[in-house]
ROFI-313862 format. One record per residue: x, y, z of N, C-alpha, C in turn; residue in one letter. Coordinates in steps of 0.02 Angstrom, whole numbers, padded with zeros to 5 digits, always signed. Layout:
// residues N
XYZXYZXYZa...
***
This chain:
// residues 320
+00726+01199+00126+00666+01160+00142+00605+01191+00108x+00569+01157+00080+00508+01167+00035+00472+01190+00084x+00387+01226+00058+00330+01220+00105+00309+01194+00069x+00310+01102+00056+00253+01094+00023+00200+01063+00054x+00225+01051+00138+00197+01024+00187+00185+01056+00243x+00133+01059+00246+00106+01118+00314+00069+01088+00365x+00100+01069+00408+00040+01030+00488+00049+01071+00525x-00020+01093+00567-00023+01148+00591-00070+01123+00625x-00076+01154+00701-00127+01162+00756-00150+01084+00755x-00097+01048+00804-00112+00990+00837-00188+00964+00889x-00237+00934+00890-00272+00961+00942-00268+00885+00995x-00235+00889+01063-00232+00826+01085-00270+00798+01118x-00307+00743+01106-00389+00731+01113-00361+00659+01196x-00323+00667+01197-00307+00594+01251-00233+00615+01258x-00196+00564+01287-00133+00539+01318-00070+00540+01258x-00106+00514+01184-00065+00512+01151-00055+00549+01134x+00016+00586+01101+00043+00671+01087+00098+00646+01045x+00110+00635+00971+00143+00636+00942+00202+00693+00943x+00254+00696+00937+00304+00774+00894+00340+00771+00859x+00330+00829+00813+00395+00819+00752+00456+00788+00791x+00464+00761+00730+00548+00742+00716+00590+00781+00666x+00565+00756+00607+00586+00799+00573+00554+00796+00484x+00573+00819+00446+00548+00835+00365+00584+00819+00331x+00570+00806+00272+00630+00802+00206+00593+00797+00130x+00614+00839+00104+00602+00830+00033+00608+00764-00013x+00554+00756-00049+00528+00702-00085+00574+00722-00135x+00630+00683-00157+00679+00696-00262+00630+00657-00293x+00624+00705-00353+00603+00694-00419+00638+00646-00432x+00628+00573-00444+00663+00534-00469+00622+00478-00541x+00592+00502-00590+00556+00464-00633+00569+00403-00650x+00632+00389-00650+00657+00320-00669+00683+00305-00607x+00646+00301-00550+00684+00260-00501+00639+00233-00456x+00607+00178-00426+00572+00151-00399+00596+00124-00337x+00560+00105-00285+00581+00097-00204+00550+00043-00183x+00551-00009-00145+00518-00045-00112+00485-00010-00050x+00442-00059-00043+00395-00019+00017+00425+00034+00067x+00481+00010+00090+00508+00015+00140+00588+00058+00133x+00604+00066+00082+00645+00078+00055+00726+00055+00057x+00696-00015+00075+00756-00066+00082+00811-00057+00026x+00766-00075-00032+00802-00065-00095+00757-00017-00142x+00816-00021-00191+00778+00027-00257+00787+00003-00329x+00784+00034-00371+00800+00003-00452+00800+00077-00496x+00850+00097-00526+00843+00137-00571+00833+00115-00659x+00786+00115-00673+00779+00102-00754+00778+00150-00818x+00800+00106-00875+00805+00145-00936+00773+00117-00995x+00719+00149-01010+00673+00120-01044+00713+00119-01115x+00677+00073-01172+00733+00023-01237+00684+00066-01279x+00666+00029-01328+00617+00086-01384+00579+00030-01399x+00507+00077-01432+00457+00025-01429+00394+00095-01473x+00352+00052-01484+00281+00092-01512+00224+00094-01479x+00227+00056-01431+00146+00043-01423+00166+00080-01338x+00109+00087-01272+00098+00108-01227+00142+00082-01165x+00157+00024-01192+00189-00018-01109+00253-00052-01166x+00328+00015-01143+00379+00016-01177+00424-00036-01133x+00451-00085-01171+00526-00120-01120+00561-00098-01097x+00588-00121-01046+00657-00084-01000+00709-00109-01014x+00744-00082-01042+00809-00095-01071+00848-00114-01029x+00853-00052-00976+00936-00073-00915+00889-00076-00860x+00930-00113-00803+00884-00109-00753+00960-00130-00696x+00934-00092-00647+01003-00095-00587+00979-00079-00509x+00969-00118-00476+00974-00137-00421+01016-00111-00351x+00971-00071-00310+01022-00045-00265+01014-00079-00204x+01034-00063-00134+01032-00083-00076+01001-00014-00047x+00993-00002+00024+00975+00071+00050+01013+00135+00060x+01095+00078+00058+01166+00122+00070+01171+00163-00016x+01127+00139-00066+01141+00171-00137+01210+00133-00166x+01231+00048-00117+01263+00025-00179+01237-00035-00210x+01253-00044-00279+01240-00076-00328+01249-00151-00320x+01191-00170-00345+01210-00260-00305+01214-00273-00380x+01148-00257-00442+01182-00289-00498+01148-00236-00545x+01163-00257-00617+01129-00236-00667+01116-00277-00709x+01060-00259-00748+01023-00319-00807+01025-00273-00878x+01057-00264-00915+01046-00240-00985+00992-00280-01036x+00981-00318-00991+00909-00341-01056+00848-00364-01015x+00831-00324-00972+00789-00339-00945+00720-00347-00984x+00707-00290-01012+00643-00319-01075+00585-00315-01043x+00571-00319-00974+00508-00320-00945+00470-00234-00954x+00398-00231-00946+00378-00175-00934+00350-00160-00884x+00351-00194-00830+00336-00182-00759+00363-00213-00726x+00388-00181-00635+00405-00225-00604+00388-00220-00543x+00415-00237-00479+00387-00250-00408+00459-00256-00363x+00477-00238-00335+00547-00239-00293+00522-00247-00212x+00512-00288-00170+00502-00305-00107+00557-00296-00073x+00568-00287+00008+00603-00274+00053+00658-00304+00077x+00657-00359+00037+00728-00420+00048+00737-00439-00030x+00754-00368-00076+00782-00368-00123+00745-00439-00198x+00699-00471-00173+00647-00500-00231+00618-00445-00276x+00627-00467-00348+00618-00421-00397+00568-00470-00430x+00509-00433-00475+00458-00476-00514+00463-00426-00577x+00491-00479-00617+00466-00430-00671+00415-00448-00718x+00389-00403-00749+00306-00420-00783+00315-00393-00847x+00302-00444-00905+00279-00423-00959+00209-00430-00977x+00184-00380-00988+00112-00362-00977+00113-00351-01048x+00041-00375-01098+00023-00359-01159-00016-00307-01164x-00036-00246-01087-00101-00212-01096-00164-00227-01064x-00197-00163-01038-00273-00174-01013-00315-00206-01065x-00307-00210-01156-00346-00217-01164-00329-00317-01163x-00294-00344-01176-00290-00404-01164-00276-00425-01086x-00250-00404-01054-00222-00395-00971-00172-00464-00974x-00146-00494-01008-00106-00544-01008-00037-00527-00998x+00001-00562-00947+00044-00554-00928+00117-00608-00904x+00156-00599-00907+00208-00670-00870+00250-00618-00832x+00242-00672-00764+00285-00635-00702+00359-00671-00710x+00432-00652-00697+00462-00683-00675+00502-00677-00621x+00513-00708-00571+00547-00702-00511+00610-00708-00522x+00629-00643-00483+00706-00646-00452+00749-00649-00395x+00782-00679-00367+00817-00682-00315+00871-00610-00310x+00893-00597-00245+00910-00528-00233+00988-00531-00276x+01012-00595-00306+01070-00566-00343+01061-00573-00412x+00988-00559-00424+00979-00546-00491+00950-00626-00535x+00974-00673-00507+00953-00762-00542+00894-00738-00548x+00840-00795-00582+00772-00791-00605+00769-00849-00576x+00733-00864-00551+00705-00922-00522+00619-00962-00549x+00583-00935-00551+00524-00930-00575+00493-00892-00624x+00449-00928-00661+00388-00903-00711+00316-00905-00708x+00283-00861-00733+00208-00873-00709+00171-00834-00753x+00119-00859-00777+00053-00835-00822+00016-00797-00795x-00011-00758-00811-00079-00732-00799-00107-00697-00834x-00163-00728-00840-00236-00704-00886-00251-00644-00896x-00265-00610-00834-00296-00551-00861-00259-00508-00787x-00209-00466-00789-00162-00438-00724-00198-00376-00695x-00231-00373-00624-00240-00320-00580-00202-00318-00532x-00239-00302-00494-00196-00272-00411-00139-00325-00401x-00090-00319-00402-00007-00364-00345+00007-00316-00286x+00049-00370-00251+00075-00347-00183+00118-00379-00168x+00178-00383-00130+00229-00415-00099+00216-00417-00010x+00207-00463+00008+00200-00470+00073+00273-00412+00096x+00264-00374+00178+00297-00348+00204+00378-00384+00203x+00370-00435+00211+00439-00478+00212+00459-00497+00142x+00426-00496+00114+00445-00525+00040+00440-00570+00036x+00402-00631+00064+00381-00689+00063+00337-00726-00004x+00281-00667+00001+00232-00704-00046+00219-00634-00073x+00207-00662-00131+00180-00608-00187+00105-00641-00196x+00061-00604-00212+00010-00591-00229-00035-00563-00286x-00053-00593-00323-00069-00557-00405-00156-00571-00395x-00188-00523-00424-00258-00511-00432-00280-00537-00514x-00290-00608-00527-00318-00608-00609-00365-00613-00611x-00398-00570-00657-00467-00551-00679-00493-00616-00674x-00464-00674-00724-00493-00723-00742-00502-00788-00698x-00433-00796-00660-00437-00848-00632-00418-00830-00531x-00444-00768-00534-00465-00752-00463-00373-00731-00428x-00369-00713-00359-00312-00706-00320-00270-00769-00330x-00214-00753-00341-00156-00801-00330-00100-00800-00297x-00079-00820-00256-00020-00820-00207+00039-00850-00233x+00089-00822-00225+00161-00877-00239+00220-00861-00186x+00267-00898-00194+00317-00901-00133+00353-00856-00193x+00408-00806-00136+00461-00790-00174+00478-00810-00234x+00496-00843-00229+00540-00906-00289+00514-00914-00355x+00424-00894-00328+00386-00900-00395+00354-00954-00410x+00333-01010-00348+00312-01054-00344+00234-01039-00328x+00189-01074-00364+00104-01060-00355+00110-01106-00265x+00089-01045-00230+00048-01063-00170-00024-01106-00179x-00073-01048-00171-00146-01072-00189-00175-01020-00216x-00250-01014-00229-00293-00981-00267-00331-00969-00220x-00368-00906-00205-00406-00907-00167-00473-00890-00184x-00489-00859-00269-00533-00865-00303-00534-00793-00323x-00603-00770-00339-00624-00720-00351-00622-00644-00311x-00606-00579-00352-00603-00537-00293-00595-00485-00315x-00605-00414-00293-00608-00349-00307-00544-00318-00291x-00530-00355-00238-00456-00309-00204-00447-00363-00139x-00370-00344-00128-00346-00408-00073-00305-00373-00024x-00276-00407+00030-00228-00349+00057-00191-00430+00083x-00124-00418+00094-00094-00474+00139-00034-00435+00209x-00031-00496+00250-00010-00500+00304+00066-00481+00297x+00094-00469+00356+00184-00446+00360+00200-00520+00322x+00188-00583+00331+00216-00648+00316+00203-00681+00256x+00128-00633+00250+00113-00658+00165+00048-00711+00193x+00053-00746+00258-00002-00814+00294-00067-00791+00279x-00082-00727+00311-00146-00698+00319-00160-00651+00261x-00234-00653+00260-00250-00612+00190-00313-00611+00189x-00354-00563+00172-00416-00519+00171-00412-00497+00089x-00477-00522+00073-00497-00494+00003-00559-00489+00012x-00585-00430-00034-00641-00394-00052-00686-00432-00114x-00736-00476-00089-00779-00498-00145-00853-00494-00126x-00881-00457-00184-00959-00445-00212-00979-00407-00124x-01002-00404-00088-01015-00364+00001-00999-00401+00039x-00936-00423+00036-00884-00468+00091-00808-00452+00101x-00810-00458+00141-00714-00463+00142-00721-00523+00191x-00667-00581+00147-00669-00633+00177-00583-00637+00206x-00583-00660+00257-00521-00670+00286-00487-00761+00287x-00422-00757+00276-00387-00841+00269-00332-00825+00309x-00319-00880+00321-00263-00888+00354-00217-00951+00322x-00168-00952+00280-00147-00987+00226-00196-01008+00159x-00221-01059+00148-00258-01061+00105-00323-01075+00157x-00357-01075+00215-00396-01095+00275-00459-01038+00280x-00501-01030+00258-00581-00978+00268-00571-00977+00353x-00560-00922+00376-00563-00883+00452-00639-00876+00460x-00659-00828+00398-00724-00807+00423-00729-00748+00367x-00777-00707+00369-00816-00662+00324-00842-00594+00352x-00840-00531+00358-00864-00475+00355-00908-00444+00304x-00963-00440+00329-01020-00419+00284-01012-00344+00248x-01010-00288+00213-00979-00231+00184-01047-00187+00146x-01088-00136+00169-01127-00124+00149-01119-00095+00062x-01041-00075+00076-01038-00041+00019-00967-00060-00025x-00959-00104-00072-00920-00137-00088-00851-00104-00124x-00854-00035-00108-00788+00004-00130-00766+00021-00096x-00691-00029-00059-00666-00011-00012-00602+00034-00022x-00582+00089+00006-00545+00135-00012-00463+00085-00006x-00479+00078+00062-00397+00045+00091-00411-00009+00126x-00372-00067+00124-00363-00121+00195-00323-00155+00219x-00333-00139+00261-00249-00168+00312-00224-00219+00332x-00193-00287+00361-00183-00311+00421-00133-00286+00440x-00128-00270+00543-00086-00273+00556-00031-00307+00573x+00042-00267+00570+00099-00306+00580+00094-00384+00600x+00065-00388+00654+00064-00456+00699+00007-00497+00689x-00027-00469+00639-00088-00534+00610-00153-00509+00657x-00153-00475+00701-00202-00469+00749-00266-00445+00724x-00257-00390+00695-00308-00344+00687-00292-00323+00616x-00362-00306+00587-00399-00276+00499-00437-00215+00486x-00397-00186+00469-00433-00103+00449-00462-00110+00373x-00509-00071+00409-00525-00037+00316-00552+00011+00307x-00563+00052+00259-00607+00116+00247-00632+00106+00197x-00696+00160+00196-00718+00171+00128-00742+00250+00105x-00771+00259+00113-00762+00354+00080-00751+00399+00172x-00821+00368+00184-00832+00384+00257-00817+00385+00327x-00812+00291+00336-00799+00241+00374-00732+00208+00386x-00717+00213+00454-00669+00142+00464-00680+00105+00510x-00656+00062+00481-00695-00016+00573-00618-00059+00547x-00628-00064+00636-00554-00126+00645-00619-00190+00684x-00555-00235+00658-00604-00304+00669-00529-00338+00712x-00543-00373+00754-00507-00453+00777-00477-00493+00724x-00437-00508+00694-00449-00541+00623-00451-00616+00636x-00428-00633+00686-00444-00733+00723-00520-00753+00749x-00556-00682+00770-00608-00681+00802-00682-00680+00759x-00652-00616+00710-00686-00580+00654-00741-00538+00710x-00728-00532+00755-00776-00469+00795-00747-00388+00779x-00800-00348+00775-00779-00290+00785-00767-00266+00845x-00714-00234+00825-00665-00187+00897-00690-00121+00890x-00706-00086+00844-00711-00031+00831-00738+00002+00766x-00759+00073+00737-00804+00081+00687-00793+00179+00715x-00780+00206+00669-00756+00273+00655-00798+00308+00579x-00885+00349+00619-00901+00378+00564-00877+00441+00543x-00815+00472+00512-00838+00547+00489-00877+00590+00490x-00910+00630+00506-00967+00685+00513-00956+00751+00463x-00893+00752+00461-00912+00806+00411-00908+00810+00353x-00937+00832+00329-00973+00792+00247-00916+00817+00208x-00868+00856+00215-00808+00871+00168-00750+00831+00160x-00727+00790+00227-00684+00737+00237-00700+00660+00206x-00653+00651+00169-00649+00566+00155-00597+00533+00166x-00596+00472+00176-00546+00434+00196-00501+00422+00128x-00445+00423+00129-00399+00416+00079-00350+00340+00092x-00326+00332+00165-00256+00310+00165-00273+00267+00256x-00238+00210+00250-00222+00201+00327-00179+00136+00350x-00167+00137+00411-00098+00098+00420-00112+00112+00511x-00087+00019+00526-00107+00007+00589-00018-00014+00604x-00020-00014+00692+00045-00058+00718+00010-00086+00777x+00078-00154+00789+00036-00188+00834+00036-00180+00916x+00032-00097+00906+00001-00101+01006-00081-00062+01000x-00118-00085+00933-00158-00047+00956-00186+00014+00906x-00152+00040+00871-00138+00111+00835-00170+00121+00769x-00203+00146+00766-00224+00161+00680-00209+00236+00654x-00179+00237+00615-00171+00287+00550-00200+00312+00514x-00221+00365+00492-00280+00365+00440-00280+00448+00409x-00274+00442+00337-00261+00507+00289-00335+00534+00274x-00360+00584+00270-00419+00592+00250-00409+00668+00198x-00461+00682+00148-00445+00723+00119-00519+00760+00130x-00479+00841+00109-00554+00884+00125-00586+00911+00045x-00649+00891+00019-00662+00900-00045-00738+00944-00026x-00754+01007-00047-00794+01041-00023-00834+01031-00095x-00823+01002-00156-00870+00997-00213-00827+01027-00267x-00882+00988-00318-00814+01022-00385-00858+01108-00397x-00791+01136-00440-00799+01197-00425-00797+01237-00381x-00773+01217-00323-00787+01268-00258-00721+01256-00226x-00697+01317-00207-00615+01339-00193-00610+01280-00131x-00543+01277-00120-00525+01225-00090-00510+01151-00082x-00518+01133-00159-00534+01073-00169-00467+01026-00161x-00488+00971-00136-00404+00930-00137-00335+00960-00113x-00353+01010-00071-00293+01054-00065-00269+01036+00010x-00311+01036+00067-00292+01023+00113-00348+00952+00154x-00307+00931+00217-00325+00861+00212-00317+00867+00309x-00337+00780+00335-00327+00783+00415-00291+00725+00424x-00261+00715+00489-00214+00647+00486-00241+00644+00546x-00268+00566+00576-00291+00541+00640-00252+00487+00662x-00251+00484+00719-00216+00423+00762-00281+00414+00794x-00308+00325+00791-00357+00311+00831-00322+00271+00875x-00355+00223+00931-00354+00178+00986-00393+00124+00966x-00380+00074+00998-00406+00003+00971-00476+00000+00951x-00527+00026+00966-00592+00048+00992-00622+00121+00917x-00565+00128+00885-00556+00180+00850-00607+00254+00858x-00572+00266+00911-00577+00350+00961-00526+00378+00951x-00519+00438+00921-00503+00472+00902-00439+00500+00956x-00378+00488+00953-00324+00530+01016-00283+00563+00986x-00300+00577+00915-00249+00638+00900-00254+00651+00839x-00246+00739+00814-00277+00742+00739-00242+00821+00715x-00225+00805+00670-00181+00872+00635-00217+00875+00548x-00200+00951+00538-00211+00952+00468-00154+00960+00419x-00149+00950+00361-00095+00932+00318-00112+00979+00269x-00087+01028+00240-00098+01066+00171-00052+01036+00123x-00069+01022+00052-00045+00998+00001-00055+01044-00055x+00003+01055-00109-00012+01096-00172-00018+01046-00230x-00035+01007-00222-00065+00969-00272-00100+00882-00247x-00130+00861-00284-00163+00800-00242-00189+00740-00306x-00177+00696-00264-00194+00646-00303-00222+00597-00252x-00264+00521-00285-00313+00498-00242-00278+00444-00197x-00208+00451-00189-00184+00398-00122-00138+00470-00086x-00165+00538-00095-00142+00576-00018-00193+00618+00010x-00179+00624+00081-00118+00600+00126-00099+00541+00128x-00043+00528+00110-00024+00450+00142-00024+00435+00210x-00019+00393+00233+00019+00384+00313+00032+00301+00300x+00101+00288+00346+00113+00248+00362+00162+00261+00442x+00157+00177+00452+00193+00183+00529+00253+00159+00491x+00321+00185+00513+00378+00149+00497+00424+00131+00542x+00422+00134+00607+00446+00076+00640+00410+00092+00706x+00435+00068+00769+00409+00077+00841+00394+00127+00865x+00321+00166+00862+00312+00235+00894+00333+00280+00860x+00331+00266+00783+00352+00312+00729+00296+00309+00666x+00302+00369+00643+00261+00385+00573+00260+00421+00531x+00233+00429+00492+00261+00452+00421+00184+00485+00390x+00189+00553+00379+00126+00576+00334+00179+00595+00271x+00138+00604+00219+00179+00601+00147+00116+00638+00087x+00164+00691+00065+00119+00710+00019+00173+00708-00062x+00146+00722-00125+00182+00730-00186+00243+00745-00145x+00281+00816-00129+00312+00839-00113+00361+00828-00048x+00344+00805-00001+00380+00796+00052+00347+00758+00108x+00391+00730+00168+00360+00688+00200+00392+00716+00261x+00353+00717+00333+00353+00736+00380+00336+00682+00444x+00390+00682+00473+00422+00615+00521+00366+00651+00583x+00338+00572+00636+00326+00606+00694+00336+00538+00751x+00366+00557+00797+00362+00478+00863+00316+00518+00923x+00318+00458+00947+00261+00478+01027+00272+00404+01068x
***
């Protein structure tokens, strides 16, 4: 067992009391990619090429048990997306500097089902279920599609989006708003003083919307659009990195400790919080990391009364 993960001195601020479960080392795996959840996976073998964004030659498809549902020897794409019920997208992308791209959809035994354009390619996502995919184009704003690869709707313009377990609900970040829908349907709008939002959530059950931004997190109602809650930081070394809600209530949240450039300690060690609906603080540990990058600490919840902090190196289980 590595130390590349160190939580130490629990402090229990309420009722809730997380405890280890247990640890496990993160494998080096460069050519191998995971769905969220780690339903499935894909190991690839890149073909030859000159320019920055090389084709994938082989491409093979696992389940969680590590067996093989198929393989593609000409896959050709240079990006892809693998969701939780085995939907694969693959993307041929021309580059940031053109951002043009064609998605194509796959069904979990490998068929293609769908094709799709896009202008200028940012942020994607696969709904939790694998329902709806989600693509960010520069040019012609958020776009939704069914599995299959069928255009849902457009929801326009936007900085960043987040969607629901079902793919229904969805929150995007435009100009000092995050506007919330519910299919293609305007819910309502959140005003955002500061339009760089680190992370944003819905939870599992559609209920409730997190977000952060260096400082800050506030959960909202997402049917209501009222605030439930609002969590300032105080100490000027901590920022919000990472967060992840479930639906009794629970928020998640990675923060990192940056004391300034040049000055020892930097990016090295970090705090993990569990808030309450109200986001009050009931439980908080620190995380040491030997190396860092700007999505750790992670956290996620991964199933009922379970969670997951995650650094480069290893990830450390906790229930309550």
């Amino acid at each position: 067992m590595i130390k590349a993960l160190l939580l130490t001195g629990p402090v229990l601020l309420c009722a809730l009391s997380p405890v280890f479960l247990n640890e496990y080392d993160i494998p080096s795996e460069p050519n191998r990619i995971r769905s969220p959840a780690g339903e499935f996976s894909a190991r690839f073998e890149y073909g030859t090429g000159t320019s920055e964004f090389i084709p994938i030659a082989r491409f093979q498809l696992f389940d969680r048990s590590d067996r093989s549902l198929y393989v593609k020897e000409d896959f050709k794409h240079t990006l892809f997306d693998i969701a939780d019920n085995g939907r694969v997208v693959g993307i041929n992308f021309d580059g940031p500097v053109s951002g043009r791209a064609k998605l194509h959809f796959y069904d979990p035994e490998g068929r293609e089902t769908g094709v799709a354009e896009i202008k200028f390619l940012s942020v994607r996502q696969f709904s939790r279920d694998g329902s709806v995919y989600g693509v960010l184009d520069g040019v012609n704003g958020l776009r939704l599609f069914n599995a299959a690869g069928s255009a849902l709707y457009n929801l326009g313009p936007a900085t960043g989006f987040c969607l629901s377990r079902d793919g229904r609900s969805v929150a995007l970040v435009r100009d000092q708003k995050i506007v919330l829908y519910r299919d293609d349907a305007k819910i309502g709008q959140i005003p955002i003083v500061i339009p760089f939002i680190r992370g944003l959530k819905i939870s599992a059950d559609g209920r409730r919307l997190g977000f952060i931004d260096r400082k800050n997190l506030y959960l909202y109602d997402f049917q209501t659009v009222e605030q439930l809650g609002h969590y300032r930081e105080q100490d000027p070394e901590l920022n919000f990195i990472t967060l992840d809600m479930n639906d009794e209530g629970v928020t998640l949240a990675g923060l990192d400790r940056d004391p300034g450039r040049g000055k020892p300690g930097r990016h090295e060690r970090g705090i993990v919080y569990l808030l309450d609906e109200q986001a009050s603080i009931r439980w908080q540990e620190t995380v040491d990391y030997p190396s860092w990058d700007i999505t750790l600490p992670a956290v996620e919840f991964t199933k009922d009364n379970r969670f997951q902090v995650k650094t480069d190196r290893a990830i450390r289980e906790y229930g309550y």
